[in-house]
C-alpha positions in Angstrom: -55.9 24.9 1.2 -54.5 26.5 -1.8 -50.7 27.6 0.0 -50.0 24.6 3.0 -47.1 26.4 4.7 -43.6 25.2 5.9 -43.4 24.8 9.6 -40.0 25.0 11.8 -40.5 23.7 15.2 -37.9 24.4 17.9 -37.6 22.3 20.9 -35.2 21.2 24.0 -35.3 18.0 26.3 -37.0 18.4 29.3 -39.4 21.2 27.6 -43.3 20.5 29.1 -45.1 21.7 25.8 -42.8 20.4 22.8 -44.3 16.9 22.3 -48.1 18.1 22.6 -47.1 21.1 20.0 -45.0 18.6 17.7 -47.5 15.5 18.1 -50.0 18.8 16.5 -48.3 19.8 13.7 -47.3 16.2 12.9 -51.4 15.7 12.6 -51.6 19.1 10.1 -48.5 17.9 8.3 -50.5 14.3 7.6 -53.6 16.1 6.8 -51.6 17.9 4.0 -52.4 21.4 6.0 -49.1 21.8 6.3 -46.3 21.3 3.3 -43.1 20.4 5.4 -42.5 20.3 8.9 -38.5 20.9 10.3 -37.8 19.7 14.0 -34.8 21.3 15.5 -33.4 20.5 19.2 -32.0 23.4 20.4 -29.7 21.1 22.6 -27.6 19.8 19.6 -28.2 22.6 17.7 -27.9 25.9 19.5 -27.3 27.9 16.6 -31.0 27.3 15.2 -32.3 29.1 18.4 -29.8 32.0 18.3 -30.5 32.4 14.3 -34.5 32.8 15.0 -33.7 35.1 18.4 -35.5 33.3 20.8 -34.7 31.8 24.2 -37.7 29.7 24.8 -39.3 26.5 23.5 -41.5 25.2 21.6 -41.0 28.4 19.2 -42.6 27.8 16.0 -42.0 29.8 12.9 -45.3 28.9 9.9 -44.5 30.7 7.3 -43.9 34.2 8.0 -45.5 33.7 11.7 -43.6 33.1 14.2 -45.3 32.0 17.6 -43.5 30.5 21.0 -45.4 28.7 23.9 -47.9 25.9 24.2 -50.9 26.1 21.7 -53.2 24.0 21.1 -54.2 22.0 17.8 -57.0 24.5 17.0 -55.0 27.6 17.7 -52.0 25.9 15.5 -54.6 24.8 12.6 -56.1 29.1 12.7 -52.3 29.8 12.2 -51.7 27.5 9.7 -54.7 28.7 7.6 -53.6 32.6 8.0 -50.1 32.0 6.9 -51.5 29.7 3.6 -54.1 32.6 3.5 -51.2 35.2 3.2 -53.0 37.6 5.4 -54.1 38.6 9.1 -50.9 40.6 10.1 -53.3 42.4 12.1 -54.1 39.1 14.4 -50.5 38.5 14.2 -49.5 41.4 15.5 -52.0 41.5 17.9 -51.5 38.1 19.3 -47.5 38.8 20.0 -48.8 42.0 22.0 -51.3 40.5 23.6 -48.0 37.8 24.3 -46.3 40.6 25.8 -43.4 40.1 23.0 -43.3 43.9 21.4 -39.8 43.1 20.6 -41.3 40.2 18.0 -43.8 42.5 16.9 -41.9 45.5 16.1 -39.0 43.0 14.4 -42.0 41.3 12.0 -42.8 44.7 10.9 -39.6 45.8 9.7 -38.9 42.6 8.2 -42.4 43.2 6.7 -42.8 47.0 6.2 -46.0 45.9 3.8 -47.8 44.8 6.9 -47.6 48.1 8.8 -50.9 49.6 7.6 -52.9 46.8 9.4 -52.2 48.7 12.4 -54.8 51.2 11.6 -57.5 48.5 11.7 -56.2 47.2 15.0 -55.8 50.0 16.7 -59.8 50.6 16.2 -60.8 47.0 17.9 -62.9 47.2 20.6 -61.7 44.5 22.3 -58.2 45.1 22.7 -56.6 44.3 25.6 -55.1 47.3 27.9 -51.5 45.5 26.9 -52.4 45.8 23.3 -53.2 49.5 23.6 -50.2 50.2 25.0 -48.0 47.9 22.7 -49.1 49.5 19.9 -48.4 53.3 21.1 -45.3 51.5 21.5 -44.8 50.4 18.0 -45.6 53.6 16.7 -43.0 55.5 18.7 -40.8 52.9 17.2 -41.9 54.1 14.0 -41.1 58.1 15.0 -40.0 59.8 11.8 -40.0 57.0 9.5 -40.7 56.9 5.6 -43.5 54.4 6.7 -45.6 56.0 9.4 -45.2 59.6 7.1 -46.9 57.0 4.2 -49.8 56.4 6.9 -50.3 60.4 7.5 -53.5 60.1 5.2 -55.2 57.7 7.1 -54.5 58.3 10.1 -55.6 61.9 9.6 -59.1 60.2 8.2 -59.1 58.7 12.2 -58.9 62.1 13.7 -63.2 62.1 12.4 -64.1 59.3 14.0 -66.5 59.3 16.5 -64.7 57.7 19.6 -62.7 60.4 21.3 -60.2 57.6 22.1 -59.1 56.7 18.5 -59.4 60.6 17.5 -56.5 61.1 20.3 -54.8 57.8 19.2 -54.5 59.2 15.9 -53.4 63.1 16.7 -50.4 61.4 19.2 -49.2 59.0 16.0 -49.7 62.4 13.5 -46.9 64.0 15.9 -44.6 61.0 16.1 -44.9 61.3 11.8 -42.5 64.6 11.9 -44.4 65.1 8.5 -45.8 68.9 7.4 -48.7 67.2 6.2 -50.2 66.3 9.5 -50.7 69.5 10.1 -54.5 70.0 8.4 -55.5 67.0 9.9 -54.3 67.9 13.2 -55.3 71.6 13.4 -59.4 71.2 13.3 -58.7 69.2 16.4 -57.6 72.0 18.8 -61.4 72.6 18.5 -62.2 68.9 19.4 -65.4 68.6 21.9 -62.9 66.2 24.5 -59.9 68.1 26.5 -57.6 65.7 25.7 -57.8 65.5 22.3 -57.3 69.0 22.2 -54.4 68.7 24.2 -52.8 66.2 22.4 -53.7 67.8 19.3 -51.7 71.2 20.9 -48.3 68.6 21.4 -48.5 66.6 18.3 -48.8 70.2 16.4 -45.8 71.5 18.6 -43.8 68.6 17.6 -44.0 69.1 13.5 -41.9 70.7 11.5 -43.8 74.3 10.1 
């Protein structure tokens, strides 16, 4: 591992999970898969919870990740190598969703604004759970007007060919939320989409852009 990253570990006395989650990143941290490992009790120090914005323990943050609950020594070692790997926002992101914590997600992406793009490739997965789907709608109407989603017109207008009529109408609704002109040629040829509802969302995305 080229990158070992630095691991802080929150936890509180009486929490069930802490000691399995700290006995496994002591193991990594041995191992050398991780460079330095910081153990915080929220008890004596409260202020370390309230500075990462979390309520709940063990919260880990390994390297730019941050993760809270009970995971195992696997799941923390796949961590551990995508943060010294510097990539896999898209499992990341996925993962807080799937977590039910948008409000994690959509703060990692403004923190890093770099990252946003591997939305496209999630939003395409086929496995995605019904609570992803709908957390990342969410994150894009988050994103409503910004500089950031008007960057991602161009390929989200290359998603309004594809050939599942589900990601075709993901696209058209996140075209609207851009407020961009541009939007508009990729979201015209779909008022003559073969599905109904891509047509319609294609009408209100359309409705909702500046001419």
């Amino acid at each position: 591992m080229n990158n070992p990253p630095d691991t802080l570990l929150l936890i509180a006395p009486g929490c069930p999970h802490c000691q399995s989650v700290l006995a496994s990143l002591t193991e990594l941290v041995k191992k050398g898969d991780i460079g330095r490992l910081e153990v915080v009790n929220i008890a004596v120090h409260p202020e370390a919870a309230q500075q990462a914005g979390t309520r709940s323990v063990p919260w880990m943050r390994i390297g730019s990740y941050e993760l809270s609950g009970n995971y195992s020594l696997g799941e923390i070692r796949d961590w551990v190598n995508k943060a010294a790997a510097g990539g896999q926002a898209g499992d990341y992101i996925r993962e807080l969703l799937e977590q039910q914590q948008m409000d994690q997600a959509v703060s990692y992406l403004q923190e890093h604004p770099e990252q946003i793009p591997a939305l496209l490739d999630l939003m395409q997965r086929e496995d995605n759970a019904l609570g992803v789907s709908f957390g990342l709608s969410a994150i894009f109407e988050e994103l409503t007007g910004s500089k950031a989603l008007k960057e991602l017109v161009p390929e989200l207008g290359k998603l309004t060919r594809h050939e599942k009529a589900n990601i075709r109408g993901d696209a058209a609704y996140y075209l609207g939320l851009s407020g961009s002109p541009e939007a508009r040629s990729w979201l015209e040829p779909l008022l003559d989409d073969p599905q109904e509802d891509v047509r319609e969302i294609a009408r209100e995305a359309l409705q909702d852009l500046p001419s």
